[in-house]
N, C-alpha and C positions, 0 to 999 in steps of 0.2 A: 885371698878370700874366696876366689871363685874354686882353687881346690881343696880346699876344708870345704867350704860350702854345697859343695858335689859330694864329695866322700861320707861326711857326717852322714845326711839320707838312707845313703847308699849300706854304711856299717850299721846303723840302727836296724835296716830293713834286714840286713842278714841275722843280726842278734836275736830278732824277733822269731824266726824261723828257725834257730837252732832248738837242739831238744837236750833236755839233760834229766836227771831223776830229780824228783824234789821230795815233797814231803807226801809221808800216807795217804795225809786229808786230800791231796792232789793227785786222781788213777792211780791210783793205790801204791802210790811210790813209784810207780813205774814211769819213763821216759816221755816226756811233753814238751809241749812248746814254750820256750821262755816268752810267753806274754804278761810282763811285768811292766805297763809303760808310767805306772805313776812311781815308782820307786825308780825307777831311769831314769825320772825330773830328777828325784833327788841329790840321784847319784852325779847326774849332770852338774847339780847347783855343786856337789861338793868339789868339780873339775872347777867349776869357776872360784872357787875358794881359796884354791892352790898357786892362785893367781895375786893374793894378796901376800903370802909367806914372800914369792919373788921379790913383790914391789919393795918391801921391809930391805930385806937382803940389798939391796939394788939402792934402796936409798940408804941405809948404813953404810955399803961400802964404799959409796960416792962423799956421803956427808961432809969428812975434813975438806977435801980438793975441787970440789966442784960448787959454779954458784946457784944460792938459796932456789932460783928461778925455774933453774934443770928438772928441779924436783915436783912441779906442779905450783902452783896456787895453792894457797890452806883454804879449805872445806870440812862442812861439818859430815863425819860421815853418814851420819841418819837422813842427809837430803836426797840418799839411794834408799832407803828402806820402801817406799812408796814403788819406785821402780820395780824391785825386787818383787814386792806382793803381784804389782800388776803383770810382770814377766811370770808368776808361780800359777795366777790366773787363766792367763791365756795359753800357757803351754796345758792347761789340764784341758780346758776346754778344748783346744785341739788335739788333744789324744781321744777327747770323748768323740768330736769330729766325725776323726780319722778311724775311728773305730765301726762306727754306725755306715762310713758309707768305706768300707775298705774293701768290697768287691771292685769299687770303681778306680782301684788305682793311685795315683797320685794325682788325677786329672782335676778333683775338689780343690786341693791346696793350691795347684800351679792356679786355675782362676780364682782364685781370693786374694792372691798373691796379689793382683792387678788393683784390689781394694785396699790391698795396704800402702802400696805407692799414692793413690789416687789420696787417703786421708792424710798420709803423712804430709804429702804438699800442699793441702790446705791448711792444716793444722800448721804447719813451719807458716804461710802467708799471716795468719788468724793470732797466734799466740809468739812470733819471733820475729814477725815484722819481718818476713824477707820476701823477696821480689823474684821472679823467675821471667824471662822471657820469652819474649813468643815461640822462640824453636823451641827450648826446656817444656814449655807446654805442650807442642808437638810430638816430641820426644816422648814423652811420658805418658799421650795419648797413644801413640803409634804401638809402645809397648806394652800397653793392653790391650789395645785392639789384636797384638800378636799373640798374648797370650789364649784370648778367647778364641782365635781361629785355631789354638792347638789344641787347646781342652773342651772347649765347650761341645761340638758334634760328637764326642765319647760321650762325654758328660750325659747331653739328649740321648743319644743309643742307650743306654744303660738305665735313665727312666722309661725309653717306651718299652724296652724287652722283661724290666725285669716286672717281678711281682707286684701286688701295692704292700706287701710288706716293707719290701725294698726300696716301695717308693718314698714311702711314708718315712723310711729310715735315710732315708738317702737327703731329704729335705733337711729331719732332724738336725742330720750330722752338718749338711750346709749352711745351717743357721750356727749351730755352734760355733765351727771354721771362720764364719763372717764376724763372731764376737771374737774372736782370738785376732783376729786381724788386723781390725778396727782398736782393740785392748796394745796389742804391739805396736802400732801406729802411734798411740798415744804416751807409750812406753818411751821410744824413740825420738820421739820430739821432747820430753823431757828431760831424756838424760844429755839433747844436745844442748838444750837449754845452760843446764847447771856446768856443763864441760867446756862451753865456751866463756862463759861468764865467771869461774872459779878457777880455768886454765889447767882442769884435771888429768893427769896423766889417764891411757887407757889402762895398765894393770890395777889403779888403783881401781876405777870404775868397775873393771868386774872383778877385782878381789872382795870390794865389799860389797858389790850384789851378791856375789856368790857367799858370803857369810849369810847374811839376813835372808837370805832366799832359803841356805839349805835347815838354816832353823825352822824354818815356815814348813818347808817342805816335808822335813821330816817328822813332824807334828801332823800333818796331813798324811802321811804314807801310816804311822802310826794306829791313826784314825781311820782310815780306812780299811786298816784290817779288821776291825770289828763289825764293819759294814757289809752284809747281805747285799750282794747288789742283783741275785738272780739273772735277768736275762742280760744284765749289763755284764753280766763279768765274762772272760774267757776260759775262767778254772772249774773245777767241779765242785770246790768247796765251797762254789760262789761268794767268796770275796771281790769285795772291789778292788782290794790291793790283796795277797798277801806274799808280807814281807820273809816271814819264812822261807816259804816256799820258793822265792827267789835267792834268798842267802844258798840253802840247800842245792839249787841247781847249779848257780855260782863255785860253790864245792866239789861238785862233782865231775863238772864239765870244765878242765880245760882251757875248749875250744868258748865257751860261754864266758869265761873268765876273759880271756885275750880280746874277746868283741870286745865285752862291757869296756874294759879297760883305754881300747883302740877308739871305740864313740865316744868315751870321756874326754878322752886326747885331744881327738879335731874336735868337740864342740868346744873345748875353750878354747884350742886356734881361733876356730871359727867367727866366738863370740869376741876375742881379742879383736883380728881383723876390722869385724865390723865397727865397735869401737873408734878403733884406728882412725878407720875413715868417716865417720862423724866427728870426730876432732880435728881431723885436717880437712873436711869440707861440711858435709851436712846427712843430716839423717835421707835425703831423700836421695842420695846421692848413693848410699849404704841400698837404701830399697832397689836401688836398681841395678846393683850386682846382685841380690838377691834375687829378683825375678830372673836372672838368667843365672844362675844356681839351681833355679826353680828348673828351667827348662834342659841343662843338663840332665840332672836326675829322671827326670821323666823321659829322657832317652835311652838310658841307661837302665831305669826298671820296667819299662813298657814292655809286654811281652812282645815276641818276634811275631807272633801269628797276627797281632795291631798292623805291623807297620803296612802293610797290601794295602787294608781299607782307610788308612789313616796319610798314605802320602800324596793324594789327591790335594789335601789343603795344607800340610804341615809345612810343605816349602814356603807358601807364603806366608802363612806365620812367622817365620823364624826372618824370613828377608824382612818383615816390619819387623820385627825385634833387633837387628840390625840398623835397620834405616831410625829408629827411635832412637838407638844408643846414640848413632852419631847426630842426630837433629841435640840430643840433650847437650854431648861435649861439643859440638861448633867442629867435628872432625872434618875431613877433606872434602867430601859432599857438597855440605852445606857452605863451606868455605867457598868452593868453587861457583858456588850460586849467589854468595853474595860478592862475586870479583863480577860478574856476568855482566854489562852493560845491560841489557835487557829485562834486565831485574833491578830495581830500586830498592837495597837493602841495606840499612846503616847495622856496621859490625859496632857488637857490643864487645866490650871488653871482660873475656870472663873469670870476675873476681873470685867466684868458689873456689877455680883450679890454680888460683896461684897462693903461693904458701911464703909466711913472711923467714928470712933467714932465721929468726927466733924457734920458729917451728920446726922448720925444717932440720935444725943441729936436735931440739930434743927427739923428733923423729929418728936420726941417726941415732941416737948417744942411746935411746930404748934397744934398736937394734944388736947394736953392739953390744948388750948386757944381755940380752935373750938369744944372742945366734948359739948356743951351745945347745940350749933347752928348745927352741925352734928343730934346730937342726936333726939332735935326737930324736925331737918327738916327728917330723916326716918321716924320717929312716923307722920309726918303729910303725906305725902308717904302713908304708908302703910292705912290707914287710908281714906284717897282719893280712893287711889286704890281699897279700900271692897264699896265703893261709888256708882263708875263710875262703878263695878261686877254688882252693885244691881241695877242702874237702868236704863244700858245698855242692858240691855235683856229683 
C-alpha cells in the first residue's frame, strides 16, 4: 500500500503537467495542459470497475473446488452504492480543494490527512463499538502532531506572503479538503462496517464501488461539460470539465495515454490494498498508512529550493510520525517501556493485528489468483515511471 500509495500522487501530478493538443475550443488546438481532474475521477472509478470482471473470473474458476466460504459472505451489492456516491463526493471536492490552493503544494492534504485519521477513530469508537488503547491514542495523536510540524509552517508562509486573493482562495480550497476528509472518514468507517459483518472479499468491494461510482461519475463529467465555470476552470473554453477536449489529448499524446493509463493502474492497487487492510484490521488502521503515504509524496514533490528553510523542523515531524507508528502497533519502543520495572504498564493484547487462520488462507488464496495481474501491473508501474523520468525534464 505504501507503494501504490506514493506512486498514485506522484503519476497524477505528472499527468497533470503533461501537454498534448486537444480540441480548437481549447488555444486553438494547440498543445496545453492536460487539466482534466474530474474526468480522471472517472476514469479512476472505471480502474476500480475492472476489479469486479476479476472477482467473477476468480470466483467461476474456484466455484466447483473450493469451499462456499473462500468466496466471501453473500451481500446485497447496493449496500456499496452509498459508499460510492460518498467516495464521488469527496474526491470532487478535493480536486476543487486542491485546485484553489495549488500554489501551496501538497502541504493542505498532508494536514487534513491528520483529520481523517482523528474522525475515522472516533467514528470506528461511536458507530463500531470499538476500543483503542491508551498507546493507539498516543499513536495517532503523535502522528498528527507530525504531520502539522511538517506542513503547517508552509502552510502559514504561504498565507502571510501571498495575496488576499490567495488567501481568500487558499481558505476556500481548505474548507473544501476538510469536507473531503471528513466525507472519506465516513466513507471508511462504513465500508469496514459492511466488510466485517458480510465477510466481503476486497475485489468485490471495489469492483462494485467502482461500477456505481463510474455510473455516477460519468453522468457528472457529462454534466459538467455544459457548465461555464469561468474563473473555476483551467481551459479557455471555460468548462468545468471538458470531456472532449481530454479524449482529444488522450489521442494525441502518447505520453498522456501511458500516464492516464499507469494512474489508473496503482489507484486500484492502491484502493485494493487499502481495502485489504480494512478487512484484515480496521479502517484506522488503513488511515495511517495513509498519512505516511501522505508524507512520502510530499517528499518526493516538495520542490528542492523548500527543503533549506524547511529542515529546521521536518526532522522532528517525521521522528513523531515514527514514534506514533510504533506507540499505535505496540513495536519495540513501546515494548521496552512496558518490560521497564520503573514503569507500571499492563500489556494489552493486540487483537486488530492478529488474523484468525480463516482469514489468513482467504488472504493467501486472493493472492494467488491476483499475482499475475499484481505482478504485471508493478512491472508496467515501474516502467512508466523510468518514462514519464525521461521525458519530463
Amino acid at each position: 500500500m505504501l507503494f501504490s500509495g506514493t506512486l498514485f500522487p506522484v503519476l497524477l501530478n505528472i499527468t497533470e503537467n503533461l501537454t498534448g493538443r486537444g480540441t480548437y475550443e481549447n488555444h486553438d488546438g494547440n498543445a496545453h495542459r492536460f487539466s482534466h481532474p474530474f474526468f480522471m475521477i472517472a476514469v479512476m472509478f472505471l480502474g476500480e470497475f475492472s476489479c469486479l470482471f476479476i472477482y467473477v473470473l476468480v470466483k467461476w474458476a474456484r466455484s466447483r473446488d473450493a469451499p462456499i466460504d473462500r468466496d466471501g459472505g453473500k451481500f446485497n451489492p447496493l449496500v456499496f452504492l452509498p459508499a460510492a456516491i460518498i467516495d464521488l463526493v469527496q474526491m470532487s471536492l478535493l480536486n476543487l480543494g486542491l485546485g484553489l490552493v495549488l500554489f501551496a503544494q501538497i502541504t493542505p492534504f498532508q494536514v487534513m490527512k491528520g483529520v481523517t485519521l482523528v474522525f475515522t477513530a472516533l467514528l470506528s469508537v461511536a458507530f463500531l463499538a470499538q476500543s483503542f488503547g491508551k498507546e493507539k491514542w498516543l499513536g495517532m495523536m503523535m502522528i498528527v502532531l507530525g504531520l502539522l510540524i511538517i506542513g503547517l509552517p508552509n502552510l502559514l508562509k504561504n498565507i502571510e506572503e501571498d495575496d488576499k486573493i490567495q488567501h481568500y482562495s487558499l481558505i476556500a480550497g481548505e474548507l473544501f479538503i476538510a469536507m473531503s476528509q471528513m466525507l472519506s472518514a465516513v466513507q471508511l468507517v462504513y465500508e469496514e462496517y459492511w466488510i466485517h459483518k458480510c465477510n466481503i472479499l476486497p475485489l468485490a468491494v471495489v469492483g462494485w464501488e467502482g461500477l456505481f461510482g463510474s455510473v455516477a461519475a460519468i453522468g457528472m463529467v457529462i454534466g459538467f461539460h455544459r457548465i461555464k465555470a469561468k474563473n473555476f476552470s483551467h481551459l479557455s473554453s471555460q468548462r468545468l470539465e471538458d470531456v472532449l477536449d481530454a479524449l482529444k489529448q488522450i489521442s494525441s499524446s502518447w505520453k498522456i495515454s501511458l500516464s492516464v493509463v499507469s494512474t489508473v493502474i496503482c489507484f486500484t492497487l492502491f484502493r485494493f490494498a487499502g481495502v485489504s487492510l480494512t478487512r484484515q484490521w480496521n479502517a484506522t488502521t488503513r488511515i495511517v498508512f495513509e498519512c505516511f503515504c501522505t508524507v512520502f509524496v510530499w517528499l518526493v514533490l516538495t520542490p528542492q529550493r523548500h527543503w533549506v528553510s524547511e529542515m529546521n523542523y521536518t526532522p522532528v515531524g517525521l521522528i513523531l510520525l515514527v514514534l506514533g507508528f510504533s506507540a499505535f502497533y505496540n513495536f519495540v519502543f513501546f515494548r521496552w517501556l512496558c518490560q521497564c520495572p520503573t514503569i507500571k504498564c499492563k500489556k494489552r493484547e493486540n487483537k486488530e493485528l492478529l488474523l484468525s487462520e480463516e482469514q489468513d488462507g482467504n488472504v493467501g488464496d486472493i493472492n494467488i489468483y491476483l499475482y499475475i495481474y499484481l505482478k504485471s501491473s508493478v512491472t508496467f508501474l515501474f516502467l512508466s515511471f523510468s518514462v514519464h523520468k525521461k521525458f519530463t525534464h
